[in-house]
C-alpha positions as a Markdown table, in Angstrom:
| # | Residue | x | y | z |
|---|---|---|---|---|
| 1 | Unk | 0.0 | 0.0 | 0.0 |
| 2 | Unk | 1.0 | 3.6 | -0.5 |
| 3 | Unk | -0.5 | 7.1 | -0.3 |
| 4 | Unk | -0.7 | 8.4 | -4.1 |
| 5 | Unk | -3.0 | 11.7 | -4.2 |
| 6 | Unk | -3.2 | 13.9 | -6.9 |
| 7 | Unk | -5.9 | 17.4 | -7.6 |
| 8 | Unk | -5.6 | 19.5 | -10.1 |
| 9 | Unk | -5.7 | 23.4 | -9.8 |
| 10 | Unk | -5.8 | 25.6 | -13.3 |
| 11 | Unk | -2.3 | 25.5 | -13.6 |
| 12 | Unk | -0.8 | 22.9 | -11.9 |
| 13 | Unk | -1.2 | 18.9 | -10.9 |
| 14 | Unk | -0.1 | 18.3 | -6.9 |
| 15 | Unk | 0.5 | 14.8 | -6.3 |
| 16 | Unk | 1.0 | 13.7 | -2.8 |
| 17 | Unk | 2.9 | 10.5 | -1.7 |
| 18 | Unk | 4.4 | 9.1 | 1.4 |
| 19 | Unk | 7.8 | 7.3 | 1.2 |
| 20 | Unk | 7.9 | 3.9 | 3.2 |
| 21 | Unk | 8.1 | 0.5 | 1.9 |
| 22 | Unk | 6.8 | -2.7 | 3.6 |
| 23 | Unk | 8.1 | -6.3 | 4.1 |
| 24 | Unk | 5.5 | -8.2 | 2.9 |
| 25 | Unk | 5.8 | -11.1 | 5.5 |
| 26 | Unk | 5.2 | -8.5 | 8.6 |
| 27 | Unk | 4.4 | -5.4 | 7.8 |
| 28 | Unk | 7.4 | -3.4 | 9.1 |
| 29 | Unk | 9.0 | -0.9 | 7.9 |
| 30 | Unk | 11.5 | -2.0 | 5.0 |
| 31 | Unk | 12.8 | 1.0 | 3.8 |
| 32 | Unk | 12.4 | 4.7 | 2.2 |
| 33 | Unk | 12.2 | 5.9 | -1.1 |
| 34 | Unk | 10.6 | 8.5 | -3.3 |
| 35 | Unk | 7.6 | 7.0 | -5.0 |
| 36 | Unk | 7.1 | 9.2 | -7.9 |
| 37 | Unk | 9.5 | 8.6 | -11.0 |
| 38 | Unk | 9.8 | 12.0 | -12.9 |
| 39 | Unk | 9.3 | 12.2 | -16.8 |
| 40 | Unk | 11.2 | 15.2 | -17.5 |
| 41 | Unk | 11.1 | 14.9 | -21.4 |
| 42 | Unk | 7.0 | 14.6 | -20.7 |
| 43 | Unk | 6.6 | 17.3 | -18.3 |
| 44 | Unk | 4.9 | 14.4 | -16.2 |
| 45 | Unk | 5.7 | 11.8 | -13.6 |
| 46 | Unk | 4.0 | 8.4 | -12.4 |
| 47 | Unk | 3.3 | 7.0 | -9.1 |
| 48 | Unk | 1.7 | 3.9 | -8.0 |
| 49 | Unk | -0.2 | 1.8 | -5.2 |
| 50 | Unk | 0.6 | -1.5 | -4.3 |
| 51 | Unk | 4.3 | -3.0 | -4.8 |
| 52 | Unk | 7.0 | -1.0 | -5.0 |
| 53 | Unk | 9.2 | -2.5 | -7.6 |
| 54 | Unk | 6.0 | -2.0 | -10.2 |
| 55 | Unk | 6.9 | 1.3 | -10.0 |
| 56 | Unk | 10.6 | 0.8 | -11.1 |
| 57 | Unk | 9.4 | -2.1 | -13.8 |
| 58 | Unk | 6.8 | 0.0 | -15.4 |
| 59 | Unk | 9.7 | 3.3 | -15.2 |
| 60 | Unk | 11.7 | 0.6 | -17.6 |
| 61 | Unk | 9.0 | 0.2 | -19.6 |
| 62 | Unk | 8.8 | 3.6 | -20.5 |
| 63 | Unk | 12.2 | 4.5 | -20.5 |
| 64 | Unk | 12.4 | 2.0 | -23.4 |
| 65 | Unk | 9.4 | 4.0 | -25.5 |
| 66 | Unk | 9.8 | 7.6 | -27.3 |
| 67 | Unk | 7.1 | 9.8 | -27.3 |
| 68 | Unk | 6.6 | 13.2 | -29.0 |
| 69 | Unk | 4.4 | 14.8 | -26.2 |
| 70 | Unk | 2.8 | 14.2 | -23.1 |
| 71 | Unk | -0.7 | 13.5 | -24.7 |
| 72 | Unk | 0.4 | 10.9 | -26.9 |
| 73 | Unk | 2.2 | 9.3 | -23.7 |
| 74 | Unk | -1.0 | 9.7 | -22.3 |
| 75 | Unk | -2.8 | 7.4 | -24.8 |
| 76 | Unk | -0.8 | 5.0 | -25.1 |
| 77 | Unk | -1.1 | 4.6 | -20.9 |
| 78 | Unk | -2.9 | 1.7 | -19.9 |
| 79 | Unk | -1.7 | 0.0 | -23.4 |
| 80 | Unk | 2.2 | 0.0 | -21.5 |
| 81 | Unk | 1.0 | -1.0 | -18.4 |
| 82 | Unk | -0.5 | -4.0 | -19.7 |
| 83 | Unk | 2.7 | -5.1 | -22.3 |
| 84 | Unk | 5.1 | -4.5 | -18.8 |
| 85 | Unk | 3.1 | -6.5 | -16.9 |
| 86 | Unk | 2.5 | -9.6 | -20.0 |
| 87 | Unk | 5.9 | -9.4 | -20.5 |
| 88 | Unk | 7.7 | -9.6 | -17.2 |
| 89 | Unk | 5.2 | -12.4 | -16.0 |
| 90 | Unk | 6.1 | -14.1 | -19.5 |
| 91 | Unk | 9.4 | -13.9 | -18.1 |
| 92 | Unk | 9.2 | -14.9 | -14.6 |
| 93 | Unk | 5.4 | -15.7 | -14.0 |
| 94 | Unk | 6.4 | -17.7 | -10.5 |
| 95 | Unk | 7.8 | -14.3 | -8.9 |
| 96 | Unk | 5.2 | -13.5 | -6.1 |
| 97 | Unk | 7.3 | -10.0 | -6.2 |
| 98 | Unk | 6.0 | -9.2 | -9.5 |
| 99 | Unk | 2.5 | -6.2 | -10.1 |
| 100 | Unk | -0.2 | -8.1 | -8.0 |
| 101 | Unk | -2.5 | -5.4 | -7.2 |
| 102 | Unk | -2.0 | -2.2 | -8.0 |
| 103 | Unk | -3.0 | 1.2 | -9.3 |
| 104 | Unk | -0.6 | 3.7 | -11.6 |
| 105 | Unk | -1.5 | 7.2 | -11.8 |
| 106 | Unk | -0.1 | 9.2 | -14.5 |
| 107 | Unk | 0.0 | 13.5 | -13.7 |
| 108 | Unk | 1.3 | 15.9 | -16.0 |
| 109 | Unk | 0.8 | 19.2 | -18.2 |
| 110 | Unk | -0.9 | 18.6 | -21.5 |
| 111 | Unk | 0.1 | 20.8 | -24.5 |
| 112 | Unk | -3.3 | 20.1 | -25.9 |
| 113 | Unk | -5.4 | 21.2 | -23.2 |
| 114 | Unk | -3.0 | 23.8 | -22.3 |
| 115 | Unk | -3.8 | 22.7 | -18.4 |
| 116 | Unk | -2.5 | 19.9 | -16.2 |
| 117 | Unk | -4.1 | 16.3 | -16.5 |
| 118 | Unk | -4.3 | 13.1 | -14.9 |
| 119 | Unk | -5.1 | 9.1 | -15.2 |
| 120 | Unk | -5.3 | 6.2 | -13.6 |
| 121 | Unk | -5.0 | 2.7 | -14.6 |
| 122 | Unk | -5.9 | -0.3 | -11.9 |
| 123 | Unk | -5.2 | -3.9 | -12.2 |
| 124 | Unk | -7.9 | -6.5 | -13.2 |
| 125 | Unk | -8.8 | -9.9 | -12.0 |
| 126 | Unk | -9.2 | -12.4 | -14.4 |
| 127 | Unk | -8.5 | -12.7 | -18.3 |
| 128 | Unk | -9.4 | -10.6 | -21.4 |
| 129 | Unk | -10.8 | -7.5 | -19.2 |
| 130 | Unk | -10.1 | -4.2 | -21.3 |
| 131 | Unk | -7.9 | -1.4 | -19.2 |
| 132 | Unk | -8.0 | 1.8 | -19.7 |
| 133 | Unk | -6.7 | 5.2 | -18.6 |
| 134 | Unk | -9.2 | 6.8 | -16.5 |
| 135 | Unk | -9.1 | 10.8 | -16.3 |
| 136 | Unk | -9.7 | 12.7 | -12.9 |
| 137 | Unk | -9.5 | 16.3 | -11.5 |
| 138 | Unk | -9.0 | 15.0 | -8.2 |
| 139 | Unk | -8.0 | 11.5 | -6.9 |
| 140 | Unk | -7.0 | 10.1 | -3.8 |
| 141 | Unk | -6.0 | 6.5 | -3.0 |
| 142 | Unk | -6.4 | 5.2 | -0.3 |
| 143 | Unk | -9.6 | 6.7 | 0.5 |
| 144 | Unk | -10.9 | 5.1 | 3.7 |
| 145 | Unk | -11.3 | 2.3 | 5.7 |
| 146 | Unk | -14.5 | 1.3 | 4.8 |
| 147 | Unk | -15.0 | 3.2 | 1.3 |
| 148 | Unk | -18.4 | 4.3 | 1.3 |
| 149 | Unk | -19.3 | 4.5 | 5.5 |
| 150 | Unk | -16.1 | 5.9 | 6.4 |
| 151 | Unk | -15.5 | 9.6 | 5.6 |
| 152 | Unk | -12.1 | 10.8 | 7.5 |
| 153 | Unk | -9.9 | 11.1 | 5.0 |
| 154 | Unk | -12.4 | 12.6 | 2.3 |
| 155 | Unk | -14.3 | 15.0 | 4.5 |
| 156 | Unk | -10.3 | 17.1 | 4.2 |
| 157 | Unk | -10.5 | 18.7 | 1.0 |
| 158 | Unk | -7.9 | 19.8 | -1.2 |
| 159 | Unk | -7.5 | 23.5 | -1.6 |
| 160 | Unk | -6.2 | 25.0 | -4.6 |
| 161 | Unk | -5.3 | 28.1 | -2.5 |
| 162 | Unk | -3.1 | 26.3 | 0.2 |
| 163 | Unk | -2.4 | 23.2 | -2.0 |
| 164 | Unk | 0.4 | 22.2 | 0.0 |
| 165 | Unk | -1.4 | 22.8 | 3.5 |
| 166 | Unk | -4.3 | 20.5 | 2.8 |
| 167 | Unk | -2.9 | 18.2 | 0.5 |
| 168 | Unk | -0.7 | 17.5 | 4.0 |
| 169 | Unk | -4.0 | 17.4 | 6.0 |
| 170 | Unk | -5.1 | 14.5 | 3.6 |
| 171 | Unk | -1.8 | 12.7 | 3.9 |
| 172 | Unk | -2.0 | 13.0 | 7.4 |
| 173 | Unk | -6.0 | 11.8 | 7.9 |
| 174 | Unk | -4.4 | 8.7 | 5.7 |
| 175 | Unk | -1.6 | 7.9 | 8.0 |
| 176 | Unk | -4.0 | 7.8 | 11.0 |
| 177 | Unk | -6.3 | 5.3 | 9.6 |
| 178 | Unk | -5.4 | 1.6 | 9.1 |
| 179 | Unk | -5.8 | -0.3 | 5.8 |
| 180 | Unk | -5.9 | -4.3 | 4.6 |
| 181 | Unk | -2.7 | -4.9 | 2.7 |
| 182 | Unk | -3.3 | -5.0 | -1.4 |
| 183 | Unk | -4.2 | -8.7 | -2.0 |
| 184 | Unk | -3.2 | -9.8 | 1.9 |
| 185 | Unk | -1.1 | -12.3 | 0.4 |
| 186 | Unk | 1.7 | -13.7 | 2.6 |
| 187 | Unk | 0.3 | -11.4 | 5.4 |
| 188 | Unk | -1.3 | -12.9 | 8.8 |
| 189 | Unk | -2.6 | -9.0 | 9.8 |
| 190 | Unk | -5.7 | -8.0 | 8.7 |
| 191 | Unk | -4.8 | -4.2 | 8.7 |
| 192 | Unk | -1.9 | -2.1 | 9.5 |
| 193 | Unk | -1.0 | 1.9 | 9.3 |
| 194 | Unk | 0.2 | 2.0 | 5.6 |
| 195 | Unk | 1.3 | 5.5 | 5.6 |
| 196 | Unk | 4.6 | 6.2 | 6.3 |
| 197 | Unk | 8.1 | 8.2 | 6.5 |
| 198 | Unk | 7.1 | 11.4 | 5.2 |
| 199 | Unk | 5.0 | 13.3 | 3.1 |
| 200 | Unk | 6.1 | 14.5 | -0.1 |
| 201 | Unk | 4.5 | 17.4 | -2.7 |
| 202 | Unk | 5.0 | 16.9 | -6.3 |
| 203 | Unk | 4.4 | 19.4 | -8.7 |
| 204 | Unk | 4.0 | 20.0 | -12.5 |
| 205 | Unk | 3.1 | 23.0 | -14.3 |
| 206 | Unk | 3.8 | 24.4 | -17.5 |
| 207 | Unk | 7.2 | 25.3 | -16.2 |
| 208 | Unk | 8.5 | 22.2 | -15.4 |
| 209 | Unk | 8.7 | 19.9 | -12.2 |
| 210 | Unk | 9.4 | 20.8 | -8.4 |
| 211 | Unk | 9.5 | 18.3 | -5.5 |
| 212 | Unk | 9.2 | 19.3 | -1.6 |
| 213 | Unk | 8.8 | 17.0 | 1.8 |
| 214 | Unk | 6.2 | 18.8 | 3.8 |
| 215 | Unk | 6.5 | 17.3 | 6.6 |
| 216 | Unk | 8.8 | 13.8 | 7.7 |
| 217 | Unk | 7.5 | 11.2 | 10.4 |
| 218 | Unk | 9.4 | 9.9 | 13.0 |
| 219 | Unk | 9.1 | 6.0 | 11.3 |
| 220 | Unk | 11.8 | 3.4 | 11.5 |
| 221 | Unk | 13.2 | 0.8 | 9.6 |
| 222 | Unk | 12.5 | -2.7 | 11.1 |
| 223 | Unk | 9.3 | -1.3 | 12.8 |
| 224 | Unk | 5.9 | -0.9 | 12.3 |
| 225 | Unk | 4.6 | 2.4 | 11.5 |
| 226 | Unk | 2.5 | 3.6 | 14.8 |
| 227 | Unk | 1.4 | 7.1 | 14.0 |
| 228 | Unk | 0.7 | 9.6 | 17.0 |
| 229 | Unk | -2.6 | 10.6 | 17.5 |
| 230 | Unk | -3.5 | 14.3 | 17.5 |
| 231 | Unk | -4.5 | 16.2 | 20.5 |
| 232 | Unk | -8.2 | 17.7 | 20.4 |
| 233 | Unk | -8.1 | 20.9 | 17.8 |
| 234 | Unk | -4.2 | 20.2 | 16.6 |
| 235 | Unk | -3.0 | 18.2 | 13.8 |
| 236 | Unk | -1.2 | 15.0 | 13.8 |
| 237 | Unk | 2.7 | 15.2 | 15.4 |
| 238 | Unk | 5.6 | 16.1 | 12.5 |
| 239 | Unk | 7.9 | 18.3 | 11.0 |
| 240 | Unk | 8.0 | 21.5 | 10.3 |
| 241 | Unk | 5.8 | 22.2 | 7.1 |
| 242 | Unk | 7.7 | 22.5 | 3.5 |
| 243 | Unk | 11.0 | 21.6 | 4.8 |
């Protein structure tokens, strides 16, 4: 599991991510990493749910492709996620490290619409099941425990005025709230807090592409993440904003 939010204002795209990585066999705290790969040439950048290393295969995938703009990259989308994911489990279809579940989110700025844009692309279960990119203006993932009843991380709302402030606000309603691992395979826990090591804003405008870590957690490798819970009228515990 991983926090990938993205809302677009007029003249940007704001993704939001968090940065820890899980050991699948007990849900501690493997490691951290930034889980956005930038597409400079693009003006765009991907990020992902689920396994980490889908993120790298799929960065492969792409780095092996030439496009001559962001909205043909944008097209052709969901038709690479599928050939990365045939092809490496043509090559090693036994790997339980390989996709799984997942969710890819493409954000950038489109020369056609002259204004940021954003899709999504979700695994499928079973055979011959047609994917494709899915456009939104505002998207976040995970949304709640109980999708549907449970409304603490949605009733936070972006704000394209404070982007950076309330995207954080999100991230941080996330980390509070425990989620089933993607697929629960090899794990005995039914949930766990998924959101981890610190919060980082991505963002692409016409200009180009700027990164920032709002705010870090005080998470640890080899341990679970156990998030502290805020006092009445404060936010959760964390770092100074924006550095």
């Amino acid at each position: 599991m991983s926090a990938f939010n993205c809302f677009l204002t007029p003249d940007a795209a704001h993704v939001f991510t968090d940065a820890a990585i899980y050991q699948p066999t007990n849900l501690k705290v493997g490691a951290f990493a930034n889980k956005v790969t930038i597409l400079p040439q693009y003006n765009a950048v991907i990020g992902s749910t689920g396994r980490f290393i889908n993120l790298l295969l799929l960065g492969i995938a792409f780095a092996e492709l030439e496009y001559d703009n962001f909205d043909l990259l944008a097209d052709d989308f969901a038709s690479v996620v599928k050939r990365a994911v045939a092809r490496t489990n043509q090559i090693d279809p036994n790997n339980p490290d390989m996709w799984g579940e997942y969710t890819f989110a493409l954000a950038g700025w489109s020369p056609k619409q002259n204004a940021p844009a954003f899709f999504s692309v979700k695994s499928v279960a079973g055979n011959g099941e047609e994917v494709a990119a899915v456009p939104a203006t505002k998207y976040y993932n995970p949304a709640a425990a109980v999708e549907g009843f449970d409304d603490s991380i949605t009733r936070f709302k972006f704000d394209p005025e404070r982007p950076g402030e309330s995207g954080l606000e999100i991230m941080r309603a996330q980390r509070l709230k425990k989620f089933a691992p993607l697929g629960n395979v090899g794990v005995k826990y039914s949930t766990y807090y998924a959101i981890g090591g610190f919060c980082q804003h991505t963002i692409v405008s016409r200009d180009g592409i700027s990164v920032k870590v709002l705010e870090r957690w005080p998470d640890q490798i080899g341990r679970t993440v156990m998030p502290v819970q805020p006092r009445t009228g404060s936010l959760t515990a964390g770092g100074t904003f924006g550095r």
